[in-house]
C-alpha positions as CSV (number, residue, x, y, z in Angstrom):
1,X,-43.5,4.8,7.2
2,X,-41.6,2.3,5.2
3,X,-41.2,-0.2,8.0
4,X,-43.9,-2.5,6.0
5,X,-41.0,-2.8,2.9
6,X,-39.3,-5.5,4.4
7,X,-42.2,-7.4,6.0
8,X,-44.1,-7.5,2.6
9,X,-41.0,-10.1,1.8
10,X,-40.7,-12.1,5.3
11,X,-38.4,-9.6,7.5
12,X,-40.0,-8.9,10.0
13,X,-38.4,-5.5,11.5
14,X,-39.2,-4.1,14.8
15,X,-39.3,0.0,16.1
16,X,-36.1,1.3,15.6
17,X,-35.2,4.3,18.2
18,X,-37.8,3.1,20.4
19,X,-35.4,4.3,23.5
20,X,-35.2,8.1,21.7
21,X,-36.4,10.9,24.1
22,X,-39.0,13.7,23.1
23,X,-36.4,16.0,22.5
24,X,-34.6,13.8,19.7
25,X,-38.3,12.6,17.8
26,X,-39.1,16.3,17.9
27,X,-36.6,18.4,17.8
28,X,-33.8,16.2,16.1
29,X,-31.0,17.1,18.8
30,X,-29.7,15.3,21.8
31,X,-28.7,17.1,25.4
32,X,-25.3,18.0,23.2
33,X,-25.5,17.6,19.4
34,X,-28.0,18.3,16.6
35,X,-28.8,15.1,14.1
36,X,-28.2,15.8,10.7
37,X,-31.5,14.4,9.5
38,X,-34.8,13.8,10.8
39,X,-35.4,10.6,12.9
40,X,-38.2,9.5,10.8
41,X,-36.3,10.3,7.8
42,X,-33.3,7.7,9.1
43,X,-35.5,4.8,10.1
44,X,-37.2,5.0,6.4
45,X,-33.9,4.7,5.0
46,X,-33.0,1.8,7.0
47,X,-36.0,0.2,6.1
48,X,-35.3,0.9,2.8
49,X,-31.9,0.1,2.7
50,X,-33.4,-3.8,4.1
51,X,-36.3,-3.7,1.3
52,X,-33.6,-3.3,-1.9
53,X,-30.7,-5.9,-0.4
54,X,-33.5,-8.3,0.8
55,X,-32.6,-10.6,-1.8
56,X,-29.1,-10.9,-1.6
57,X,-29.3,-11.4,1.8
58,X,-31.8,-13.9,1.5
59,X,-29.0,-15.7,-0.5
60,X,-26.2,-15.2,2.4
61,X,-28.3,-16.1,4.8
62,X,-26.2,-17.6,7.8
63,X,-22.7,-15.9,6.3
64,X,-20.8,-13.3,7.1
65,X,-21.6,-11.9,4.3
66,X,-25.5,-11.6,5.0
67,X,-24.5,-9.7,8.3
68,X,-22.3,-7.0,6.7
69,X,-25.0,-6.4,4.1
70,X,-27.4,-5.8,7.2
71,X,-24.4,-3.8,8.9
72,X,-24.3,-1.8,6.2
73,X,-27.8,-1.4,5.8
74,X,-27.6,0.3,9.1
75,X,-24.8,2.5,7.7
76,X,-22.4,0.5,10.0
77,X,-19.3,0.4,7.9
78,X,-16.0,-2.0,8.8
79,X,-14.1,0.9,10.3
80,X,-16.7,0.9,13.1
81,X,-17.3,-2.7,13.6
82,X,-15.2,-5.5,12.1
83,X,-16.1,-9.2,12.2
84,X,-13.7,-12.1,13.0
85,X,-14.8,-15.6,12.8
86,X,-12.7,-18.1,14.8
87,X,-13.7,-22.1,15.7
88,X,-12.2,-25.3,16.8
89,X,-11.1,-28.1,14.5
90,X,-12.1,-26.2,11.3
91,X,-10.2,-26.0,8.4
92,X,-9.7,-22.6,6.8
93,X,-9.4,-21.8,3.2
94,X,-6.2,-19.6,2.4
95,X,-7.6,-16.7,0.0
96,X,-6.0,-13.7,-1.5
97,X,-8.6,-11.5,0.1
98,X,-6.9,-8.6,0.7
99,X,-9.4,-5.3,1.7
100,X,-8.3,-1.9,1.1
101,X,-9.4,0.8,3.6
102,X,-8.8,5.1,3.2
103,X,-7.8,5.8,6.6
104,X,-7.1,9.3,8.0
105,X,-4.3,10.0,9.9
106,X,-1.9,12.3,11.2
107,X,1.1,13.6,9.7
108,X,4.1,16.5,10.5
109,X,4.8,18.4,7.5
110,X,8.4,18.9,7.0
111,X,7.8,19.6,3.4
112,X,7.5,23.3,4.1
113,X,10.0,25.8,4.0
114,X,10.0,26.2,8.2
115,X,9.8,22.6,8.8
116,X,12.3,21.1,6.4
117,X,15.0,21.3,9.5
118,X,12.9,20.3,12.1
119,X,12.8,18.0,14.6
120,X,10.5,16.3,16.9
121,X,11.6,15.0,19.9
122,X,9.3,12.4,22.6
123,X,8.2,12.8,26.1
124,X,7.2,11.5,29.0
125,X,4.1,11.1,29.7
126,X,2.6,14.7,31.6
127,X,-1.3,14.3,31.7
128,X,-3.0,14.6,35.0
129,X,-2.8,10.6,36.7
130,X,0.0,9.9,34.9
131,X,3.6,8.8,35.9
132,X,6.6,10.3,33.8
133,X,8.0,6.9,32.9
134,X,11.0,6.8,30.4
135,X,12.9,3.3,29.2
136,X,15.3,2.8,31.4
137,X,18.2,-0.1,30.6
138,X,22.1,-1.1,31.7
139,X,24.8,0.2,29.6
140,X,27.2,-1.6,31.2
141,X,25.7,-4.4,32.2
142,X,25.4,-4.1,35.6
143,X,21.6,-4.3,35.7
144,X,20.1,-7.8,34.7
145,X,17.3,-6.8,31.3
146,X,14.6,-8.9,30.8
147,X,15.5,-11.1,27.4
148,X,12.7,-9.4,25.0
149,X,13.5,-7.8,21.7
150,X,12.9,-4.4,20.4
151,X,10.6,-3.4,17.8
152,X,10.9,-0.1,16.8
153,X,9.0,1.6,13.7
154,X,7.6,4.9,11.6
155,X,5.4,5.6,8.6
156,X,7.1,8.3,5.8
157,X,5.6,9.6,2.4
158,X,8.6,10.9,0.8
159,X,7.6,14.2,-1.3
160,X,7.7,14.1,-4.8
161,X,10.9,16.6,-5.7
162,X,11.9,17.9,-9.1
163,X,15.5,19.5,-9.6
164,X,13.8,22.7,-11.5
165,X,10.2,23.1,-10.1
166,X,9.5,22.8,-6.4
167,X,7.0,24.7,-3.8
168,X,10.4,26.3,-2.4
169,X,14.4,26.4,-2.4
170,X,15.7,22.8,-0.7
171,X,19.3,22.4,0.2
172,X,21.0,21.1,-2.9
173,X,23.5,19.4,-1.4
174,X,22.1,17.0,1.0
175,X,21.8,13.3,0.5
176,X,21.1,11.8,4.0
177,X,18.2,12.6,6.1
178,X,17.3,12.0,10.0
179,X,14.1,9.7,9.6
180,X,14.1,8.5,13.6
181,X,15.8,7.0,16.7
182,X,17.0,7.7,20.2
183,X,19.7,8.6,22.2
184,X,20.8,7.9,26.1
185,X,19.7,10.2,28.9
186,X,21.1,10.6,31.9
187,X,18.9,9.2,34.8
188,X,20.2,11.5,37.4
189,X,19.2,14.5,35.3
190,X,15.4,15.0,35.8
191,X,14.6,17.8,33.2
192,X,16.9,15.1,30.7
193,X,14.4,11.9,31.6
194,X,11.1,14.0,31.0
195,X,12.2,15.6,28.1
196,X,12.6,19.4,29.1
197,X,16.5,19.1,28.2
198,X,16.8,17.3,25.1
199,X,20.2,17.2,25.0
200,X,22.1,14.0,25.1
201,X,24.8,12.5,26.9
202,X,28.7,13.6,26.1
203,X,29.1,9.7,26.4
204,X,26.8,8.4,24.7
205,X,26.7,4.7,24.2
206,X,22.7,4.0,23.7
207,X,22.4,5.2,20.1
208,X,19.9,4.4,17.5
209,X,19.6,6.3,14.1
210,X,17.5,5.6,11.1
211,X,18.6,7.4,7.9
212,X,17.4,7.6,4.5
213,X,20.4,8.3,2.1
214,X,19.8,8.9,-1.8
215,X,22.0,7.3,-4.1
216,X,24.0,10.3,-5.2
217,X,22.5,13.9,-4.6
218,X,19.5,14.9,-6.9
219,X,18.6,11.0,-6.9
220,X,15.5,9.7,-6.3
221,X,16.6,6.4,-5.5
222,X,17.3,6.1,-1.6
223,X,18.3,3.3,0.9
224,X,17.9,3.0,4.4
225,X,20.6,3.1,6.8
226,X,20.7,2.4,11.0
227,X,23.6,3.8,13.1
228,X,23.9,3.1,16.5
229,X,26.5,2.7,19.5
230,X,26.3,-0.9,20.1
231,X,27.8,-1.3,16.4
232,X,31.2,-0.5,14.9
233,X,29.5,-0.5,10.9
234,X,26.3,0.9,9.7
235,X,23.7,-1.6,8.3
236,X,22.4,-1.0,5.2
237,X,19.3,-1.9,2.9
238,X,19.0,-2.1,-0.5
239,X,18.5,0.5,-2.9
240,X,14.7,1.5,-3.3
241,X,14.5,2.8,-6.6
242,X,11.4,5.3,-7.6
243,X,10.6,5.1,-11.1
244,X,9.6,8.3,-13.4
């Protein structure tokens, strides 16, 4: 037992797992999943883990610093729990302290010779205790909307394309792409409002359409561009350009 480690140096540290039943200290499994290591095994590493960064949290003592070395002591990263400090009347130091995290996260493929035409279209809501609730709005006005903005957003890696080499055949003469938006249903229509019909209105006059277009085809420099109903012009940014 290395529980001793830290309290040779003046941290004292109590049981760990003192709530664990007799089937997890002996047979390393709960009611529904096995552990990957021994009990034991995990509350020597902890102890451990305290005995080496002792001394640097020693140093930190009071911080936030001297907690996250605990945390992590613990194996208690900052996905899992993350610390914010906030007080009254207390003057805070602007720092470029800017952490980079790997996060995982879900993606559709349309980089694939089946998916490079496809589309994905939203729902309402169809899980059990759930409403099918759509956006509803006035076209023309003769409902009174509630004076808040709109704030509408999406995340895109753009593959990396070559005009000789590539995974498969693309389309060579594309330069405009569908990247998202919406279109106007018609309430009366139910299939329409929970998404079983995805086809849009004949007059349709609640349009929004992000596009990225590339310069010229084959470029690899691309702008954004937003169409919509409520506007006569496109707008337009300005031209991302992708260096070899």
């Amino acid at each position: 037992m290395a529980q001793h480690y830290p309290q040779s140096m003046g941290l004292y540290v109590p049981e760990l797992f003192v709530d664990s039943t007799i089937l997890e200290k002996f047979m390393n499994r709960s009611d529904t999943i096995n552990f990957e290591n021994d009990i034991e095994e995990t509350k020597n590493l902890i102890y451990q883990n305290l005995y080496r960064n002792l001394a640097d949290i020693y140093k930190t003592k009071g911080t936030e610093k001297a907690i996250r070395n605990i945390l992590r002591c613990f194996n208690v990263s900052d996905g899992l729990l993350n610390l914010k400090v906030n007080s009254n009347n207390q003057e805070y130091e602007l720092r470029n302290n800017l952490t980079l995290k790997k996060l995982t996260k879900n993606f559709a493929n349309f980089n694939t010779t089946n998916n490079s035409k496809a589309v994905i279209y939203n729902r309402s809501a169809s899980l059990a205790g759930l409403e099918n609730v759509g956006v509803s709005g006035s076209v023309n006005g003769s409902q009174n909307q509630e004076p808040y903005g709109l704030t509408y957003e999406g995340n895109f890696l753009f593959p990396s394309f070559n005009n000789e080499f590539g995974n498969y055949i693309r389309d060579e003469n594309y330069n405009q792409i569908s990247l998202f938006g919406f279109v106007q249903v018609a309430s009366g229509d139910t299939d329409r409002v929970q998404g079983v019909d995805t086809t849009k209105n004949e007059d349709d006059q609640a349009t929004i359409r992000i596009y990225a277009v590339r310069d010229s085809i084959g470029s690899k420099n691309a702008y954004f561009k937003i169409s919509s109903s409520f506007s006569v012009t496109d707008g337009t940014s300005g031209s991302i350009r992708k260096s070899d």
